[in-house]
GUTI-201331 format. One line per field, with one value per residue (C-alpha): y negated, z, x. Coordinates in steps of 0.5 Angstrom, whole numbers. Layout:
# GUTI-201331
v <- c(Y,...)
w <- c(Z,...)
u <- c(X,...)
***
This chain:
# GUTI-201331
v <- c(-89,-88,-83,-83,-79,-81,-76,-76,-70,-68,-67,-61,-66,-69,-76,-77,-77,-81,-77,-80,-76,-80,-77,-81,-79,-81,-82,-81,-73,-71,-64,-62,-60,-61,-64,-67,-75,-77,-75,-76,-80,-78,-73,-72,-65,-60,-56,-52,-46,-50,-43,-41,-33,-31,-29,-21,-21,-19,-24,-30,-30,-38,-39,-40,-42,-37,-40,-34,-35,-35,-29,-25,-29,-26,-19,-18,-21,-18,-11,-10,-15,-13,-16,-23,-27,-28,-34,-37,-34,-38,-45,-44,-43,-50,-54,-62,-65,-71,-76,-72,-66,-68,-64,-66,-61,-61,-60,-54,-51,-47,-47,-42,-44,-51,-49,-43,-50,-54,-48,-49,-56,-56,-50,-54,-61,-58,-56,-62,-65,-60,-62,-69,-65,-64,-58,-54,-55,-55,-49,-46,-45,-39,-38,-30,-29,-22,-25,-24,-31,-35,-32,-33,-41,-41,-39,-43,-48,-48,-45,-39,-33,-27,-21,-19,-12,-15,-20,-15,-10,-14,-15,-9,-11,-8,-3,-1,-7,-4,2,-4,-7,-8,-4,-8,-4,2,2,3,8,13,21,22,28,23,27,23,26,21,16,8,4,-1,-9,-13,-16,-10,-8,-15,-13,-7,-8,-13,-9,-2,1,3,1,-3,-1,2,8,13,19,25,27,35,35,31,32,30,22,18,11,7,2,-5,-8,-2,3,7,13,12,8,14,18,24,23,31,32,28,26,23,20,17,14,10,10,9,2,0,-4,0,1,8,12,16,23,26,30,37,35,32,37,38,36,40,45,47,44,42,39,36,41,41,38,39,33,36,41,40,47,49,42,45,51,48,44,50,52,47,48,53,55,51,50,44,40,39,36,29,23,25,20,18,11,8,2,-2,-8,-10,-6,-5,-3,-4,-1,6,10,17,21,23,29,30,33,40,38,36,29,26,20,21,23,25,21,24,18,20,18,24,20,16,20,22,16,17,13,13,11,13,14,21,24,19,17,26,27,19,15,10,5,5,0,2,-1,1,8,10,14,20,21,25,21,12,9,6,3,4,-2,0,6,6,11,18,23,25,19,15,8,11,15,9,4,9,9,1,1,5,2,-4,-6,-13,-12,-17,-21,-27,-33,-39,-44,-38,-38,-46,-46,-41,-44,-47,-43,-42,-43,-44,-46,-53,-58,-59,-52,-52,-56,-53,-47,-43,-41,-33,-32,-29,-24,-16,-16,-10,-6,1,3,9,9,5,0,-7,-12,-11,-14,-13,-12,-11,-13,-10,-13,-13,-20,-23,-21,-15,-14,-12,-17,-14,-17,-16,-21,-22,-25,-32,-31,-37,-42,-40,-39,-45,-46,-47,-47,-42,-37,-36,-36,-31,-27,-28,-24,-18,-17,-13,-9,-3,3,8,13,10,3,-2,-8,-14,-18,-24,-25,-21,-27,-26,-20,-16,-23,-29,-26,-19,-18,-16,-15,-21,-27,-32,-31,-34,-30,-30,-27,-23,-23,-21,-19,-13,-7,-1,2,-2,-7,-13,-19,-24,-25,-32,-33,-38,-38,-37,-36,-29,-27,-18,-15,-8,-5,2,8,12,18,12,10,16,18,13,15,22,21,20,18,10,5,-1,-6,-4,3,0,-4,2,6,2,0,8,10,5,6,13,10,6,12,16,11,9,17,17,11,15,13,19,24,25,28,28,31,26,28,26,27,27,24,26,19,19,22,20,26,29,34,36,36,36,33,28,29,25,22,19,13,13,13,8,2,4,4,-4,-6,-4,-8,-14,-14,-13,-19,-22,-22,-23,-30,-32,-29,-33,-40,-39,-34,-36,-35,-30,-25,-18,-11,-6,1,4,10,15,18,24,28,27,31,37,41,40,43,49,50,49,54,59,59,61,54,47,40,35,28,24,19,19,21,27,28,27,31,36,37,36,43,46,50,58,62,66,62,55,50,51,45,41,44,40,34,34,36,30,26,27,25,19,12,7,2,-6,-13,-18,-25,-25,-30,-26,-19,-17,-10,-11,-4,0,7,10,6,6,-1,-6,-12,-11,-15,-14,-19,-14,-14,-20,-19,-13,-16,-22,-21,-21,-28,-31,-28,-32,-38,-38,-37,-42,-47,-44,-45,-52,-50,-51,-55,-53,-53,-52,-46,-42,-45,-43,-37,-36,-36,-32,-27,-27,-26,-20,-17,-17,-15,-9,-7,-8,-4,2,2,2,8,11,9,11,18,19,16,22,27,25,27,33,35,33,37,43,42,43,48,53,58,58,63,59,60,56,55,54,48,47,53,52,56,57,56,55,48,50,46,49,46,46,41,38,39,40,45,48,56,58,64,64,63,62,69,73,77,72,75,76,71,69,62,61,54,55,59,56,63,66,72,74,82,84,79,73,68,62,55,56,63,64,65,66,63,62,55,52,46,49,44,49,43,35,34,38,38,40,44,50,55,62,66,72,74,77,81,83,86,82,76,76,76,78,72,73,73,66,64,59,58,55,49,42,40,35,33,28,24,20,14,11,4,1)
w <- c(36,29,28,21,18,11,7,-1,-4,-12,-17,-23,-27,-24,-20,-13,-9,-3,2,7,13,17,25,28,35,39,46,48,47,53,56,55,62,65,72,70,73,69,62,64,58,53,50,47,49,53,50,55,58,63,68,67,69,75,79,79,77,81,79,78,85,84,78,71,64,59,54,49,44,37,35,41,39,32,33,38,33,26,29,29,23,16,11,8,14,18,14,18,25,24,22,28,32,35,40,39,38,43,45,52,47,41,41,34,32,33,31,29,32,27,26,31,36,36,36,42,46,43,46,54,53,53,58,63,61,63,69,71,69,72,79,79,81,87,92,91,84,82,77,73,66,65,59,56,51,48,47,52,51,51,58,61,59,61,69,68,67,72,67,71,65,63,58,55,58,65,66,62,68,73,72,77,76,68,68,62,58,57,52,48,48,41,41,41,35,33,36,43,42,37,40,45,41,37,31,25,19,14,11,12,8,3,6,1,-2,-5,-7,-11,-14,-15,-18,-23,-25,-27,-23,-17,-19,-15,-14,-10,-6,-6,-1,-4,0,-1,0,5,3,-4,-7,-13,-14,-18,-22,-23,-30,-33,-39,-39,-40,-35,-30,-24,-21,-17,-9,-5,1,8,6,-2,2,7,12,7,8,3,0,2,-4,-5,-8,-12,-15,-20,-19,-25,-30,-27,-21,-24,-21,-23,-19,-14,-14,-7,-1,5,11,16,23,26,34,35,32,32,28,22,20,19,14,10,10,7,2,-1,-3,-7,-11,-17,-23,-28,-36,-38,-41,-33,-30,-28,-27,-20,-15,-8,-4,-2,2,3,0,3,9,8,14,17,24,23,26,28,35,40,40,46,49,51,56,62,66,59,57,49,44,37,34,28,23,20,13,11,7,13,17,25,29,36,41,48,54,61,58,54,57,58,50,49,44,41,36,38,33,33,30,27,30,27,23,26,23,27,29,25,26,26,33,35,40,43,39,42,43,39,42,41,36,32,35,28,30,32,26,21,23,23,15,13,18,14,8,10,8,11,15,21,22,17,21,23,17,11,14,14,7,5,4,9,9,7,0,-7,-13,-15,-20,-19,-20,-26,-30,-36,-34,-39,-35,-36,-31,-36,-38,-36,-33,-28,-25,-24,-19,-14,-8,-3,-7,-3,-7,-13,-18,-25,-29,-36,-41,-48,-52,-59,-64,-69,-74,-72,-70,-62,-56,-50,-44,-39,-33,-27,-20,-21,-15,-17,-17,-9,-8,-11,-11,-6,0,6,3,-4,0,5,-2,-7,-1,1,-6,-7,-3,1,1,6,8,13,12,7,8,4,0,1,7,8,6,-1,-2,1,-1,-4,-10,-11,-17,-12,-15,-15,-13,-17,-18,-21,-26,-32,-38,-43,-49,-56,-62,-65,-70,-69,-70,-64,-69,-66,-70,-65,-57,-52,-46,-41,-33,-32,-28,-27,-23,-24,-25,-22,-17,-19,-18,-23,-22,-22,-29,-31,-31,-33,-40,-40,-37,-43,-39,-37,-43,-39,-41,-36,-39,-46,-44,-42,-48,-52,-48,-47,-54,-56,-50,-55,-60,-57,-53,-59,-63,-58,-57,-65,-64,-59,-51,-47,-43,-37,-31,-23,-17,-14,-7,-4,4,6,14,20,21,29,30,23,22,15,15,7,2,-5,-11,-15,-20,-27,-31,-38,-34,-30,-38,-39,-35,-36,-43,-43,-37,-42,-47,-43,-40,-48,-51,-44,-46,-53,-51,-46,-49,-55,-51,-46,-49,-45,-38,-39,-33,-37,-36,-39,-38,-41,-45,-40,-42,-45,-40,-34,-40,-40,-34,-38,-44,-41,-37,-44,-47,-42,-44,-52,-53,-56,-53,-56,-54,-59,-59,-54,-61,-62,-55,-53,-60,-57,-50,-54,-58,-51,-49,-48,-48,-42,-38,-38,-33,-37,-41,-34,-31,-37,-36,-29,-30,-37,-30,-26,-32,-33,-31,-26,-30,-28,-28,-31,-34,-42,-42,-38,-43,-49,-49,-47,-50,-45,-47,-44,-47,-53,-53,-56,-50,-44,-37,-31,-32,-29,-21,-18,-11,-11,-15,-14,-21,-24,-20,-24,-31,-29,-28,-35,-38,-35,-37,-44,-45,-41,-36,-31,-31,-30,-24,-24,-21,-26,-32,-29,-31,-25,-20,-24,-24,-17,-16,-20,-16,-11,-14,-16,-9,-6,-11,-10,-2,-3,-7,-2,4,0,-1,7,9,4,8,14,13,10,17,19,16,16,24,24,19,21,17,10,3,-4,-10,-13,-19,-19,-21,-20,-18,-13,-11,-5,-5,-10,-11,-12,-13,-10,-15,-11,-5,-10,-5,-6,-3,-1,0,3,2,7,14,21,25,19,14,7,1,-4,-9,-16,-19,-27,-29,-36,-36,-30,-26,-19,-17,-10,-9,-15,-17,-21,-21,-27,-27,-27,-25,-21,-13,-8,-1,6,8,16,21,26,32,35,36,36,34,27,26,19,14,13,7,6,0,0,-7,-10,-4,-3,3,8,6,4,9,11,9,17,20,23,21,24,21,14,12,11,4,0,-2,-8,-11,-17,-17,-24,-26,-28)
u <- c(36,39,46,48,55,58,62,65,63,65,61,61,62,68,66,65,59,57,53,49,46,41,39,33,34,27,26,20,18,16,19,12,11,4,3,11,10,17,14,7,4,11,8,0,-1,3,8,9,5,0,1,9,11,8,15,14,22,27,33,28,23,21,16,20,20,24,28,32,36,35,38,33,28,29,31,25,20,23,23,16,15,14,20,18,16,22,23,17,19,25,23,18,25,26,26,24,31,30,36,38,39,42,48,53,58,65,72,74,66,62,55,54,58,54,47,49,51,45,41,44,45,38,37,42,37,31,33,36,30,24,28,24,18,16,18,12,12,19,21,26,27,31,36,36,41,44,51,56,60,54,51,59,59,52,53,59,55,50,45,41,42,41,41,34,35,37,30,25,29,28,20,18,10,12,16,15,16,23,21,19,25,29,36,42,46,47,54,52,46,50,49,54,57,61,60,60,54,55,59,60,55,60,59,54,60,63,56,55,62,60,53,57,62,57,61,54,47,41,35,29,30,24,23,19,13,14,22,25,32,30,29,30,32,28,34,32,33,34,32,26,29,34,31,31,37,35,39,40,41,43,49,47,41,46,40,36,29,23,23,29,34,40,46,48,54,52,56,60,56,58,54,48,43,35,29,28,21,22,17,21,18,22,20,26,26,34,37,44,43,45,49,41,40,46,44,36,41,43,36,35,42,39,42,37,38,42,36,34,39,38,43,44,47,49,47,54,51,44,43,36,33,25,23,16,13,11,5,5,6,11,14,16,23,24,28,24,25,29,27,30,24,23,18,14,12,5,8,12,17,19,25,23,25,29,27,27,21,18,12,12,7,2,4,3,-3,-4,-3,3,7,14,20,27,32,39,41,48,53,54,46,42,35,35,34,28,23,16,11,4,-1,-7,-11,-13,-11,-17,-21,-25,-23,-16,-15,-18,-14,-8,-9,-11,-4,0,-2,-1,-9,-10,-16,-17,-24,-24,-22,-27,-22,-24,-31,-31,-31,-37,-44,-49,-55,-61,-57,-61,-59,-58,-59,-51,-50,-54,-49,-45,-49,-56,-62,-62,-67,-73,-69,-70,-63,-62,-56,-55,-50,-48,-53,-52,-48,-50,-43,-47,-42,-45,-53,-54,-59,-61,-67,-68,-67,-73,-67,-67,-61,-59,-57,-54,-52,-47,-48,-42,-43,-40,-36,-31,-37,-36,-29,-25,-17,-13,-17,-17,-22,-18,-12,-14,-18,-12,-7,-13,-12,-18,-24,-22,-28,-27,-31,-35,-33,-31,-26,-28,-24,-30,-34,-40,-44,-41,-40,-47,-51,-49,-45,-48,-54,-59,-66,-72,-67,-64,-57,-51,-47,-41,-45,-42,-47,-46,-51,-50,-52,-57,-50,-46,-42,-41,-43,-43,-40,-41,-39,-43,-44,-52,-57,-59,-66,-65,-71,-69,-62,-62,-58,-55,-59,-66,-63,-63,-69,-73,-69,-70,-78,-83,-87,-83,-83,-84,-79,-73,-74,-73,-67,-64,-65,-62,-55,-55,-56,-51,-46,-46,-43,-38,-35,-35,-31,-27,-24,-24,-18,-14,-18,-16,-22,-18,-21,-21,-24,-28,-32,-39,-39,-47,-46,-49,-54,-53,-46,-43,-40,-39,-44,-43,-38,-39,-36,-40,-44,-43,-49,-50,-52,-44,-41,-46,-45,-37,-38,-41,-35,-30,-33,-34,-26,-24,-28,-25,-18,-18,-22,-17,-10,-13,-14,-8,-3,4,-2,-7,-7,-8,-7,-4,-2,5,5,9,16,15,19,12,9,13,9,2,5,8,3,-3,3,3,-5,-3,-5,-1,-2,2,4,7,1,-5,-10,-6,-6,-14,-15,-10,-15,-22,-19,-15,-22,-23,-29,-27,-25,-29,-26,-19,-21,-22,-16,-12,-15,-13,-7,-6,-8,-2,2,0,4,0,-5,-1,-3,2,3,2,8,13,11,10,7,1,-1,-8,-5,-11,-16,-13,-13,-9,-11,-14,-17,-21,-26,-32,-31,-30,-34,-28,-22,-18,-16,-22,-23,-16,-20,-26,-23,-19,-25,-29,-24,-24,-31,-30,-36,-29,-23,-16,-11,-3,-2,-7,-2,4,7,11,7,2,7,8,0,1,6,2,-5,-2,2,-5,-8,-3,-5,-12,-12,-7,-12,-18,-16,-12,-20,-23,-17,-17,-26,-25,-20,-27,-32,-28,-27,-34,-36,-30,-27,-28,-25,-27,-25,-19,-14,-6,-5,3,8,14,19,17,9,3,-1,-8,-16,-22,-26,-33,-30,-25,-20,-12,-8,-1,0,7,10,15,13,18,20,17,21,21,19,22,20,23,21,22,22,21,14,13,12,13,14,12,14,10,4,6,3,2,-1,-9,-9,-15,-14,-18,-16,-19,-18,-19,-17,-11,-12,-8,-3,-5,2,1,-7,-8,-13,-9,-9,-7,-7,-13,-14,-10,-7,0,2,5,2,-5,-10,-17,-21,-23,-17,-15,-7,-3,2,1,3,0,-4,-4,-12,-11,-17,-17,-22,-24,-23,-29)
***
């Protein structure tokens, strides 16, 4: 049956047009319930459960089907879905529009109106028509809606209805389905006091009007790990220079949570404030108390020189909430048999959530997921509810997937539709694979990884010519000849973004297939690659380069530590040993030119854990030592990804996919410099050759690890290299490398990125053929955006992997006194690095139920002062580290100040401490 509705509708330009809308009502779609005899044949496959709900419901006794509402549908689903899906959720919200359902809109009915009759329409239809079954078959469809009118006209008409609430109430079997539930607003779960902490958050249409005025500013709201009481909103569209306002205080960050979109007022300039150098953590278990929050606050408000102060603002309203399900552990009331609990997110950033559950001691000591279902006015933590328990606290699986959780790293079993697209095995290559490809297998290619290393990306080649020039070779897994456009495997690829390597476990962006088999450069086996070969001289000038696909057969797989002494040895002069040399002594020249231009040194701990083969455990802890042969293969993959991006940006300049890493803002330098003053020495920063030549003069006779301590510190100060499309920027500047162009071409077993570079390349070589996604820059713009958060969070959850397995060494090895350097001073605290582990933490001087100190922090030197010791940056420290398992809830690696000693807060290198706060290990990995 057709229903067709005709309407006039003007146009810009002033005409009439007539629209036409056309509903074709069917009336053959079965109700989709099986064993059904009305319906039998109507419908393909049953849409309906075969087995409705088992009658444990104390409202519902007979079998029943559920139908919700949209709007209990989407709260329930989007409260522990992450931002961006409901879209999806929403278009799968409907039920097949038939002739008996059809419901058309009234006058003078709304759209919401409408679609809550549609909903008891079809309600009242099922259950009318479920009566044609027989007795003993005869069931109920049950209406759950949360809104009060809908559920009277409901009942009114017949229509069995219920709350959420009523029915998972109802359910005696599972009562603790109720903790689960989604609360309904923030009005009906504000604390009883009434007493309101914060102010009323503007409507989107008064921060539009707003925004569009300049009178309040949009951007991202970012809390601080170390001070709970302190964020910064990164305003979009803005200038570099004032692109961040700093927010103190509770009532400033007035109930925004990281990553949510807000919108800010600035305050007036006699309120600007600087950022804040005191570490504060939120600890308290009163939530009421917020005498105590004001009092913290007032810390914060030190006089400080003018050149300090920072735009400072408050947040009026929230444009866009980013809240996604939280890990973390139950705090557990003091009041017994009460059923309000603190939350603790594992995520300092993230405010403790309240929330309210039967299971408190059963969840006690474990790892559970919580969602944030309102903030009100008058509470001082948002409200929540109970999402899954994930095991015990300290277990390895727990804690593993607690950090690829809460770094949102992807890490689901790939499914059969990706898997359907690998190759067949046994797998080898073709006559069709050789098409538009060079025969490269009688060349002594090798590769030269860390041990263990089974997704080998790259291998090198170096042979001298007839001409007596040098041809050196860089040879990439041809990963995209595997994964091609558009299917299930590139899809499920382009969203991993990127391989994730843990401790003890690696989370693949490819199939292991690939990964471990088909694509790594394994040695003795014919391999397809994407080779890089350029003609040199003796003195490293590039005379020549290619591109080409390739067939490849590596004739060894070595680790750093094999390669490198083969080139020491005398005694090896076969011709691996030879191409060896040759790539070394040249990767020399090409480093030295390369820092001569302005590329930076900089320097960070990475550690090495030597496991225990049976239990896993960490049994060692050392950092990683560097050979010639790490600056080697570097050197080589840095040239490949320069020559790479030239090549692309030449052939496709409004498409190619680069990388860039912007120039800091001389602000992020003011600590290195005042840090290398307090020394006697002078870093300059103007330009990233004064300041490479700065770190190489920055040394001392007396005190040799300062140089790598600068070099730690030049670190911290630098911005995160980004991908982006060359058609939407035009700073496309490599400020670390000294680079006017840069890409990632080298590692596309690991890197997504690198796949889009190969395929731009391969069309530029014509040895592959084009697609539209790859020359639109939208969508590449897009793909970055994600390649670059997916990026982010593998960092992040690699150094929570490295934290998470210092706890462990440590748990095992006791307690432990080493030498470590100040890296920051606080006002209340000192950062130090204990070079031997690698490992970064904090030592507080002020400890609960104890006298404070007395402690004077001066921000120019910068110096602190406890009694009479004053302690700088790089100041030589020697302090006791252990694991406090004293509390699950607060397991941590605790440090305590032993050397230099001052009365009342050093301590024997023996004597256990409890009462120290948490470090922050910080590892930086290098890009290859």
């Amino acid at each position: 049956m057709l229903k067709s509705k005709t309407f006039l509708k003007k146009t810009r330009a002033g005409g009439v047009m007539k629209i036409v809308r056309e509903h074709y009502l069917r009336d053959d779609i079965g109700c989709g319930a099986p064993g059904c005899a009305a319906c039998d044949g109507a419908h393909e496959g049953p849409v309906l459960e075969p087995q409705p709900l088992d009658p444990a419901s104390s409202l519902c006794p007979r079998p029943h089907y559920l139908l919700p509402d949209t709007n209990v549908l989407l709260h329930q689903i989007l409260s522990v879905w992450r931002p961006g899906t409901w879209a999806s959720v929403a278009s799968s919200l409907r039920i097949p529009g038939s002739l008996e359902t059809y419901v058309e809109q009234e006058q003078g009915e709304n759209a919401n109106d409408r679609n809550d009759r549609a909903i008891r329409v079809a309600a009242k239809w099922y259950n009318e028509h479920l009566k044609k079954m027989s007795a003993e078959n005869h069931l109920q469809v049950i209406f759950i809606t949360n809104d009060k009118k809908n559920k009277e006209k409901a009942i009114e008409e017949g229509i069995p209805a219920f709350t959420c609430e009523e029915y998972v109430k109802s359910l005696t079997a599972n009562p603790e389905l109720i903790d689960r539930l989604a609360c309904l607003s923030e009005e009906g779960n504000e604390i009883e006091s009434g007493r309101i902490i914060f102010s009323e958050h503007l409507p989107l249409s008064k921060l539009q009007q707003g925004i569009k005025s300049g009178t309040y500013l949009q951007g991202t709201f970012r809390a601080s790990r170390e001070n709970y009481l302190e964020a910064t909103v990164w305003v979009h569209g803005d200038t570099e220079e004032d692109k961040e306002i700093i927010l103190q205080g509770l009532k400033n960050l007035n109930r925004a949570v990281h990553e949510d979109i807000v919108a800010v007022e600035l305050l007036p300039k006699n309120q600007w404030v600087a950022p804040s150098s005191v570490v504060l953590h939120d600890e308290g278990q009163n939530e009421d108390d917020v005498e105590k929050e004001e009092e913290r606050e007032r810390i914060l408000k030190t006089a400080v020189n003018e050149k300090m102060l920072k735009p400072t603002g408050r947040v009026v309203g929230i444009i866009k909430r980013n809240w996604r399900p939280y890990c973390g552990m139950l705090s557990k009331s003091d009041i017994k048999e009460s059923r309000r609990h603190l939350f603790t997110p594992a995520d300092r950033r993230i405010p403790r959530i309240r929330i309210e559950t039967r299971q408190a001691s059963a969840l006690e000591g474990r790892r559970i997921i919580v969602a944030i279902d309102g903030w009100p006015r008058n509470s001082r933590y948002p409200n929540g509810h109970f999402v899954k328990n994930l095991g015990d606290v300290g277990d390895k699986e727990t804690e593993t997937e607690v950090l690829l959780l809460e770094h949102d790293v992807p890490h689901q079993p790939f499914s059969q539709a990706v898997l359907s697209f690998l190759p067949k095995m046994p797998w080898s290559i073709t006559e069709k694979d050789m098409k538009n490809r060079e025969d490269l297998r009688h060349l002594c290619v090798c590769s030269v990884d860390p041990p263990g290393c089974t997704d080998i990306d790259d291998a090198l080649h170096c042979r001298e010519l007839e001409n007596g020039n040098l041809e050196v070779g860089v040879h990439i897994a041809d990963v995209s000849h595997f994964i091609r456009p558009g299917n299930a495997l590139d899809q499920e690829s382009a969203r991993r973004g990127t391989t994730v390597y843990l401790c003890e476990k690696r989370i693949d962006m490819v199939p292991e297939l690939l990964s471990s088999n088909l694509c790594s450069l394994r040695c003795n086996v014919d391999r397809l690659a994407f080779s890089c070969i350029w003609e040199m001289n003796h003195n490293a000038e590039i005379l020549k380069v290619r591109f080409t696909k390739s067939a490849i057969n590596s004739k060894a797989s070595l680790t750093y530590a094999e390669a490198q002494m083969r080139i020491d040895s005398a005694a090896m002069n076969d011709d691996i040993t030879t191409s060896l040399r040759g790539l070394n002594k040249l990767a020399k020249i090409l480093k030295k030119r390369r820092i001569e231009k302005g590329a930076l040194t900089l320097s960070s701990p990475e550690v090495r854990f030597h496991m225990d083969s049976e239990t896993h455990d960490p049994i060692d802890l050392q950092t990683k030592e560097l050979r010639e042969t790490n600056s080697m293969v570097e050197e080589f993959m840095l040239l490949a990804n320069i020559s790479v991006a030239k090549k692309i940006h030449e052939e496709f300049s409004e498409h190619a996919l680069l990388r860039k890493h912007p120039a800091p803002p001389p602000s992020n330098y003011e600590i290195l410099v005042k840090a290398a003053k307090s020394k006697n020495l002078e870093i300059k920063t103007d330009t990233a050759k004064s300041l490479a030549d700065s770190l190489d003069r920055a040394d001392s006779a007396t005190f040799p690890y300062l140089n790598t301590l600068l070099r730690i510190l030049a670190t911290r100060c630098m911005m995160q290299a980004v991908y982006f499309c060359s058609g939407m920027d035009n700073d496309f500047h490599h400020y670390g490398l000294a680079s006017p162009i840069y890409t990632h071409f080298t590692s596309p077993i690991r890197r997504y990125a690198d796949i889009i570079v190969h395929r731009l390349l391969a069309v530029a070589i014509g040895a592959d053929c084009t697609y539209p996604e790859l020359t639109d820059k939208h969508k590449l713009a897009d793909l970055c955006k994600n390649l670059n958060f997916r990026h982010k969070m593998a960092q992040y959850a690699q150094r929570a992997s490295v934290a998470f397995h210092t706890q462990l060494f440590f748990k095992s090895k006791g307690i432990v006194s080493e030498e470590a350097y100040i890296l920051f001073v606080r006002k209340n605290a000192i950062v130090v690095l204990i070079p031997k582990y690698g490992l970064e933490g904090t030592v507080f001087f002020e400890e609960k139920d104890k006298p404070k100190p007395r402690l004077i922090y001066d921000d120019e030197i910068p110096s602190l002062k406890i009694e009479d010791t004053v302690f700088h940056i790089f100041d030589k420290v020697k302090v006791k580290i252990m694991l406090d398992s004293s509390n699950l809830q607060h397991q941590k690696i605790r440090m305590s100040l032993v050397e230099p000693q001052i009365r009342g807060i050093s301590i024997s290198a023996n004597t256990p401490n409890m009462d120290i706060d948490e470090p922050e290990r910080k590892k930086k990995k290098c890009e290859k």
